[in-house]
N, CA, C and O atoms as CSV, one atom per row, in Angstrom:
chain,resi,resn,atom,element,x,y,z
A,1,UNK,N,N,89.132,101.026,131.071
A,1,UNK,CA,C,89.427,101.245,129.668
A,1,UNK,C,C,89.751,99.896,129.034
A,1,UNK,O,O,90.269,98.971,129.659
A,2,UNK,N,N,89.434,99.857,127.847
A,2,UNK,CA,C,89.814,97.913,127.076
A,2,UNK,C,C,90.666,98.300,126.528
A,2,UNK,O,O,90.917,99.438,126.131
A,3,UNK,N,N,91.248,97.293,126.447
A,3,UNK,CA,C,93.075,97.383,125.832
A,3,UNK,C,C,92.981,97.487,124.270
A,3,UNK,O,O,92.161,97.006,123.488
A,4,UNK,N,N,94.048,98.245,124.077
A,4,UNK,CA,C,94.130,98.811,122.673
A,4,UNK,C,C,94.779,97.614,121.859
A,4,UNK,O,O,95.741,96.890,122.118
A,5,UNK,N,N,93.938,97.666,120.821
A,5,UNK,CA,C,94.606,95.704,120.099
A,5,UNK,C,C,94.787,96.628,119.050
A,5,UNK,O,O,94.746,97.856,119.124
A,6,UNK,N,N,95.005,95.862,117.988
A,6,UNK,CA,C,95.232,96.368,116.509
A,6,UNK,C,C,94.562,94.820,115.831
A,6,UNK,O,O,94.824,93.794,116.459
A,7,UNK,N,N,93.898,94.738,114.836
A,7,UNK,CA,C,93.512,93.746,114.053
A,7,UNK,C,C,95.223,93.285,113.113
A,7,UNK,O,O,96.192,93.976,112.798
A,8,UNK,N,N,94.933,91.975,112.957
A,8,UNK,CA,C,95.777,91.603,112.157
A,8,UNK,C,C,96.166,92.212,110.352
A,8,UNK,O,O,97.146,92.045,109.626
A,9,UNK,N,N,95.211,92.747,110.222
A,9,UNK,CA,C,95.235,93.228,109.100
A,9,UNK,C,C,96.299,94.813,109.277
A,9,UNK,O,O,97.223,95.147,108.536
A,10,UNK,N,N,95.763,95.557,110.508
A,10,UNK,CA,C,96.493,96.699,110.470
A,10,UNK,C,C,97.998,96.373,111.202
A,10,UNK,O,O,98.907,97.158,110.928
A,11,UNK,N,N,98.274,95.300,112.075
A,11,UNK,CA,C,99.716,94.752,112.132
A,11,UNK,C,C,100.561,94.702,110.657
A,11,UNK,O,O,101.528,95.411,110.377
A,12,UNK,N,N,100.019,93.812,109.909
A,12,UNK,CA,C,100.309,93.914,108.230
A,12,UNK,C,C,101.170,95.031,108.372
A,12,UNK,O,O,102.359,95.229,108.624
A,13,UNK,N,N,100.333,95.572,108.168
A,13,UNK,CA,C,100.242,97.465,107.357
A,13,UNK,C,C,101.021,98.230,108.506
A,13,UNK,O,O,101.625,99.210,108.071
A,14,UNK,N,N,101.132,98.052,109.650
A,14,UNK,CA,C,102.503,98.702,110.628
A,14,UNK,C,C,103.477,98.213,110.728
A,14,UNK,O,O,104.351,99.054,110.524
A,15,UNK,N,N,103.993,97.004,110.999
A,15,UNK,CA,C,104.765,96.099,111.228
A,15,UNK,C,C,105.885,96.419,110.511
A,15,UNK,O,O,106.940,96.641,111.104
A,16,UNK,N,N,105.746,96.517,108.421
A,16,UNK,CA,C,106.706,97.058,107.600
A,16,UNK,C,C,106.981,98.485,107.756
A,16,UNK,O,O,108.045,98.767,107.204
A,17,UNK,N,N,106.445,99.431,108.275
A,17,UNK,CA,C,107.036,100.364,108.611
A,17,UNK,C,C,107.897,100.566,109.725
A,17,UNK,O,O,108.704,101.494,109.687
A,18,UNK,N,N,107.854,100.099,110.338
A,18,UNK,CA,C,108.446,99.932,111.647
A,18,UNK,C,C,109.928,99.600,111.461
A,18,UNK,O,O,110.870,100.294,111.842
A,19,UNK,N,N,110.012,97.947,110.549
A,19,UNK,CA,C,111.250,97.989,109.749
A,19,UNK,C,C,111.779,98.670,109.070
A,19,UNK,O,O,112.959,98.994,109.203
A,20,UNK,N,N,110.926,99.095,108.064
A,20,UNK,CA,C,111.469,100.705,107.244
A,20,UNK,C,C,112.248,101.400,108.247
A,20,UNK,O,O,113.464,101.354,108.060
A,21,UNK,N,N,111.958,101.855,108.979
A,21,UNK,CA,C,112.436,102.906,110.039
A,21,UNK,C,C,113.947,102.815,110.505
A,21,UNK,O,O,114.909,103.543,110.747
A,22,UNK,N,N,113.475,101.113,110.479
A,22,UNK,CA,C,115.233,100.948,111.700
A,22,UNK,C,C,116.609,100.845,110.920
A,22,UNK,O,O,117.831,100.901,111.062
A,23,UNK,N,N,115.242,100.591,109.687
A,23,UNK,CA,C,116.511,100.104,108.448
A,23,UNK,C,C,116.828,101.396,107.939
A,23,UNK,O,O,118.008,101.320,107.595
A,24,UNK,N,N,116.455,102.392,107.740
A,24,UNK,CA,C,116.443,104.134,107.048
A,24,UNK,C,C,117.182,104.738,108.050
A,24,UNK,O,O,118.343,105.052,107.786
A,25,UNK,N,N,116.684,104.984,109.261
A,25,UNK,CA,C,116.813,105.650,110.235
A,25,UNK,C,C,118.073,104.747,111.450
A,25,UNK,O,O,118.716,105.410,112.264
A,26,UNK,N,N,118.171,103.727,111.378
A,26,UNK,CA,C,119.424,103.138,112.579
A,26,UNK,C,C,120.071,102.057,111.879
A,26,UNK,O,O,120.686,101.184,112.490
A,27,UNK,N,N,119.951,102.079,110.542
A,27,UNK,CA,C,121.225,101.371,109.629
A,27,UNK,C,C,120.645,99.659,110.255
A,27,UNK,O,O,121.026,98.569,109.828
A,28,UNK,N,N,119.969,99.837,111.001
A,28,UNK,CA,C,119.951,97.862,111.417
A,28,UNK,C,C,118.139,97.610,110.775
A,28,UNK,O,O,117.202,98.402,110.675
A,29,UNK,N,N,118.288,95.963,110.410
A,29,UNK,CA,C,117.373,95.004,110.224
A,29,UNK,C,C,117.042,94.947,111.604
A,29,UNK,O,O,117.758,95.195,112.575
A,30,UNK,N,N,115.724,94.546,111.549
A,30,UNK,CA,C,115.269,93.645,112.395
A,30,UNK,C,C,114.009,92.841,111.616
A,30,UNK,O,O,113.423,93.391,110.683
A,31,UNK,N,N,113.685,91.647,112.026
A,31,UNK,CA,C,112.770,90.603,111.670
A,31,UNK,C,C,111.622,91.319,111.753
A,31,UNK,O,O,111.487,92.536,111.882
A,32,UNK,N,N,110.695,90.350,111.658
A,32,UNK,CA,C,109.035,90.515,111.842
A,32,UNK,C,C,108.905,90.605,113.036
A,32,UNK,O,O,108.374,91.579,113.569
A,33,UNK,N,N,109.351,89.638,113.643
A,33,UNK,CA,C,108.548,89.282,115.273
A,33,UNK,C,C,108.877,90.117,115.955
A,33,UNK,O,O,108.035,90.768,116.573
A,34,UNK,N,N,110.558,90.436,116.091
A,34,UNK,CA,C,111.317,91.682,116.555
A,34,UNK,C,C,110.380,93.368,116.768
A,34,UNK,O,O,110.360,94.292,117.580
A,35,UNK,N,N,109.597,92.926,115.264
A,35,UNK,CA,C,109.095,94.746,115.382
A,35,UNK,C,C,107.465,94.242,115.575
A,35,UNK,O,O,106.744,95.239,115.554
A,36,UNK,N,N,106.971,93.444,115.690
A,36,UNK,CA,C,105.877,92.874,116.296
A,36,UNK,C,C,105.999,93.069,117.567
A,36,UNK,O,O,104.963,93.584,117.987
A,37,UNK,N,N,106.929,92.871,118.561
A,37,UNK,CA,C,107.127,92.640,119.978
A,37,UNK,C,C,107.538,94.101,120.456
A,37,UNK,O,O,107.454,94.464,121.629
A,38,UNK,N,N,108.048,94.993,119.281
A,38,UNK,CA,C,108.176,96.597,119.655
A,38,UNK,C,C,106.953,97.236,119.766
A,38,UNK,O,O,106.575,97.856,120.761
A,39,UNK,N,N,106.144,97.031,118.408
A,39,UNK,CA,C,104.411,97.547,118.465
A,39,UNK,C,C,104.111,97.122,119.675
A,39,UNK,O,O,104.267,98.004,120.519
A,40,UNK,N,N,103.656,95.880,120.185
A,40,UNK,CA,C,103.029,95.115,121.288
A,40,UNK,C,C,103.840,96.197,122.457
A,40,UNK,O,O,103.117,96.954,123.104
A,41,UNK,N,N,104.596,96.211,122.572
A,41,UNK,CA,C,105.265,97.356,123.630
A,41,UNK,C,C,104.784,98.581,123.647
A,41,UNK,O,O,103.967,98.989,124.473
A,42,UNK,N,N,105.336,99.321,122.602
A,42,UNK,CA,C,104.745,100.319,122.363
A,42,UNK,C,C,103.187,100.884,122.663
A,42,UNK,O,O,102.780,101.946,123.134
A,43,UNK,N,N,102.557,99.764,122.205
A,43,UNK,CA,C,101.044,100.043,122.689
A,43,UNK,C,C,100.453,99.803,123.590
A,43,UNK,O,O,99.305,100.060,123.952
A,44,UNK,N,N,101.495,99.129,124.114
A,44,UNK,CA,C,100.817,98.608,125.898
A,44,UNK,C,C,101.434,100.077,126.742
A,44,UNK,O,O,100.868,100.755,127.600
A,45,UNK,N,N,102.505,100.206,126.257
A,45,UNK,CA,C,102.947,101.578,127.197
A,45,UNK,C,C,102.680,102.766,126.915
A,45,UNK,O,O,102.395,103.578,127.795
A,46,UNK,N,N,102.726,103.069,125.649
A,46,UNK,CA,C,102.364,104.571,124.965
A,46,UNK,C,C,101.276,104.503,124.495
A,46,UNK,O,O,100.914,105.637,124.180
A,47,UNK,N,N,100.335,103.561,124.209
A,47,UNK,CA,C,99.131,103.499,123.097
A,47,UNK,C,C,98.375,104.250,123.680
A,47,UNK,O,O,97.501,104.753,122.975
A,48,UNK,N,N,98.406,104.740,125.623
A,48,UNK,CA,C,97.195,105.294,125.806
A,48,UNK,C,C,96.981,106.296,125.599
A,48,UNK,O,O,95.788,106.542,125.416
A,49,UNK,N,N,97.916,107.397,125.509
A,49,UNK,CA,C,98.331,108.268,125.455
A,49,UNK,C,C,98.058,108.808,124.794
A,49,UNK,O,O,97.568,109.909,125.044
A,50,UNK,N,N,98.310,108.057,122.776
A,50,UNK,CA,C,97.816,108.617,121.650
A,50,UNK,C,C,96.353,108.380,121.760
A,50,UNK,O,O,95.527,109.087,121.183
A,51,UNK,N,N,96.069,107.420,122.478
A,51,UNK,CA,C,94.633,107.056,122.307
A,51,UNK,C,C,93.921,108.361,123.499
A,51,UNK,O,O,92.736,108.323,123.169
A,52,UNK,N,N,93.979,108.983,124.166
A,52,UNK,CA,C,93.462,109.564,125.305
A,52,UNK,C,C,93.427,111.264,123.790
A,52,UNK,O,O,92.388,111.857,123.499
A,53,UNK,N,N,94.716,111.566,123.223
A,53,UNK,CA,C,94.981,112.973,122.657
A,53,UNK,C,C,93.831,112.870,121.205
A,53,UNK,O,O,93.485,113.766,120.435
A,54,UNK,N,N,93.493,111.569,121.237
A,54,UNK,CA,C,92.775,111.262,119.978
A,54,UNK,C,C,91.212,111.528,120.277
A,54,UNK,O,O,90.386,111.841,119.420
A,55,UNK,N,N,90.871,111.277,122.152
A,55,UNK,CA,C,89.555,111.672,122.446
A,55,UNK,C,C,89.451,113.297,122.825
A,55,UNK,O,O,88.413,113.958,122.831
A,56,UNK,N,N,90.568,113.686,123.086
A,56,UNK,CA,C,90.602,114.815,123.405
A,56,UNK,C,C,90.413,115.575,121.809
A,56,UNK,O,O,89.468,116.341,121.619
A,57,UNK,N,N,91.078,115.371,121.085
A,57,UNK,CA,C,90.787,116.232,119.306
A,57,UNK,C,C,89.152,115.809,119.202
A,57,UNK,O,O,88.163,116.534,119.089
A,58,UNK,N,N,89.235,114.797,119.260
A,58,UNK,CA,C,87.313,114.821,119.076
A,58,UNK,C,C,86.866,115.161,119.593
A,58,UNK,O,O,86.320,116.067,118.964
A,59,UNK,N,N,86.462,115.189,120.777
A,59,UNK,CA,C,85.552,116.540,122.111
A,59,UNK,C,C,86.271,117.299,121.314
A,59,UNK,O,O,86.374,116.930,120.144
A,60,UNK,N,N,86.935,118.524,121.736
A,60,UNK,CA,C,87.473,119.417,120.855
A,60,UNK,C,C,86.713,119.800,119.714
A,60,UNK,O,O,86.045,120.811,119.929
A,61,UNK,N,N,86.571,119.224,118.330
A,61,UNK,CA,C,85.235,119.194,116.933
A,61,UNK,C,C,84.288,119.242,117.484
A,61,UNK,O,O,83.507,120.169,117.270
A,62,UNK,N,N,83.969,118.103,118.541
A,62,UNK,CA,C,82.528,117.969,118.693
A,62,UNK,C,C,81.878,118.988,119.223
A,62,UNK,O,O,80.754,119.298,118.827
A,63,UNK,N,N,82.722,119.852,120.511
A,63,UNK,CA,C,82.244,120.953,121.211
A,63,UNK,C,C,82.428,122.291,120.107
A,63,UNK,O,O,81.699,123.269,120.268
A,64,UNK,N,N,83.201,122.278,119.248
A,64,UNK,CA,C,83.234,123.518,118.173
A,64,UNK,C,C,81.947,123.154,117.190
A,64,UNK,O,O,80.955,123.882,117.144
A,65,UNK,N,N,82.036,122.356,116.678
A,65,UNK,CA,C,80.196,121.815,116.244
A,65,UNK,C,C,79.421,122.014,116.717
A,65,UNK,O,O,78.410,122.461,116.174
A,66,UNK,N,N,79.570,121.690,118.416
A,66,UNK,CA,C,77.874,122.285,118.994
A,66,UNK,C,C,77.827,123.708,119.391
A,66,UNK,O,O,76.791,124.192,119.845
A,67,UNK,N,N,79.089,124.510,119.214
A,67,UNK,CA,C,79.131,126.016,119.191
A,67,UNK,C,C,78.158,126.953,117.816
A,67,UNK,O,O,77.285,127.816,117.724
A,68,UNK,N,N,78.904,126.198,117.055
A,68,UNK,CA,C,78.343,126.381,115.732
A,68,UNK,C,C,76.967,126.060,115.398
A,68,UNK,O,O,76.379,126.861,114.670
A,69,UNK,N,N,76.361,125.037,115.799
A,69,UNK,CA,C,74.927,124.900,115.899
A,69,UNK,C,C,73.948,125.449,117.022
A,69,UNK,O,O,72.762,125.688,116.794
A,70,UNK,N,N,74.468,125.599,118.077
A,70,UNK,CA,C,73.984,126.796,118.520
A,70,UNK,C,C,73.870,128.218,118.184
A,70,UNK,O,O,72.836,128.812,118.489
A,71,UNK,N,N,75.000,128.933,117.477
A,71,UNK,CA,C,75.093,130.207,116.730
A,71,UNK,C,C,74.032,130.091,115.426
A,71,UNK,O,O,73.510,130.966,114.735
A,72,UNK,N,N,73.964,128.954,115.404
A,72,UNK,CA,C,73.124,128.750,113.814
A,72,UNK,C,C,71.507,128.449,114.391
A,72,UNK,O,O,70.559,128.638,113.630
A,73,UNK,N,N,71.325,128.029,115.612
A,73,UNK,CA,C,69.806,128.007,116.237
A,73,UNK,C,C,69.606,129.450,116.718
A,73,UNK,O,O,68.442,129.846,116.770
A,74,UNK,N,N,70.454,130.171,117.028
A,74,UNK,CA,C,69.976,132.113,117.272
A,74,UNK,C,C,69.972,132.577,116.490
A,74,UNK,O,O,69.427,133.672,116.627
A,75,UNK,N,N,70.401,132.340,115.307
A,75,UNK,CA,C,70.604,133.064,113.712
A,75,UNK,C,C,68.923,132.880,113.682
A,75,UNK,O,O,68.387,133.895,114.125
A,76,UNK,N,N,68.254,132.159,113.398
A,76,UNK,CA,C,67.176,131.605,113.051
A,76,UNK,C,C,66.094,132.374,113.996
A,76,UNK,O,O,65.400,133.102,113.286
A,77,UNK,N,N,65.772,132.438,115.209
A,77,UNK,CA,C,65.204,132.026,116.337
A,77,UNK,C,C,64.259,133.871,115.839
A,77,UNK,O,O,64.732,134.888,115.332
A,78,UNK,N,N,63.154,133.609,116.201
A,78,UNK,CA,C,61.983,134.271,115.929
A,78,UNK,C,C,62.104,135.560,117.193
A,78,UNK,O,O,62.308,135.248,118.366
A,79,UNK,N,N,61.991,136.617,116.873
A,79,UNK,CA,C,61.880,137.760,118.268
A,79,UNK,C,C,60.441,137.378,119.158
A,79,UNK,O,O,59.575,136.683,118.627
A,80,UNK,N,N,60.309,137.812,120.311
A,80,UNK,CA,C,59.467,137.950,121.463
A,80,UNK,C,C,59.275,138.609,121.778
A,80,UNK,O,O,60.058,139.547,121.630
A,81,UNK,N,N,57.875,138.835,122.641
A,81,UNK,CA,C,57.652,140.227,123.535
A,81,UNK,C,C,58.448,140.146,124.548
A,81,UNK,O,O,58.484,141.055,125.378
């Protein structure tokens, strides 16, 4: 499996929430790097996890899609002797 990165752009865009959190939710600051080095944790230890439940919801659609297009190829399908 290749390791789960995040682009710098979506660090941006997590990073301040992360602070939000500690600051809303556990009354403490923490810096940038601080909740940079929590993500980087976080996703090295838990990332696979969400990432594994995220392939599992898609199989999941994908196999209810090909249910559905199969029901929709017998809907159609011409009688025989």
């Amino acid at each position: 499996m290749s390791k789960i990165e995040f682009s710098t752009r979506q660090k941006e865009s997590i990073i301040p929430k992360i602070q939000q959190y500690f600051e809303q939710e556990m009354d403490q600051d923490i810096g940038q790097f601080d909740a940079e080095f929590l993500l980087d944790f976080f996703t090295e230890q838990i990332g696979a996890y969400y990432y594994n439940q995220g392939l599992q919801d898609a199989q999941a659609v994908i196999q209810n899609s090909l249910g559905n297009i199969s029901e929709a190829i017998e809907e159609i399908e011409k009688p025989t002797d």
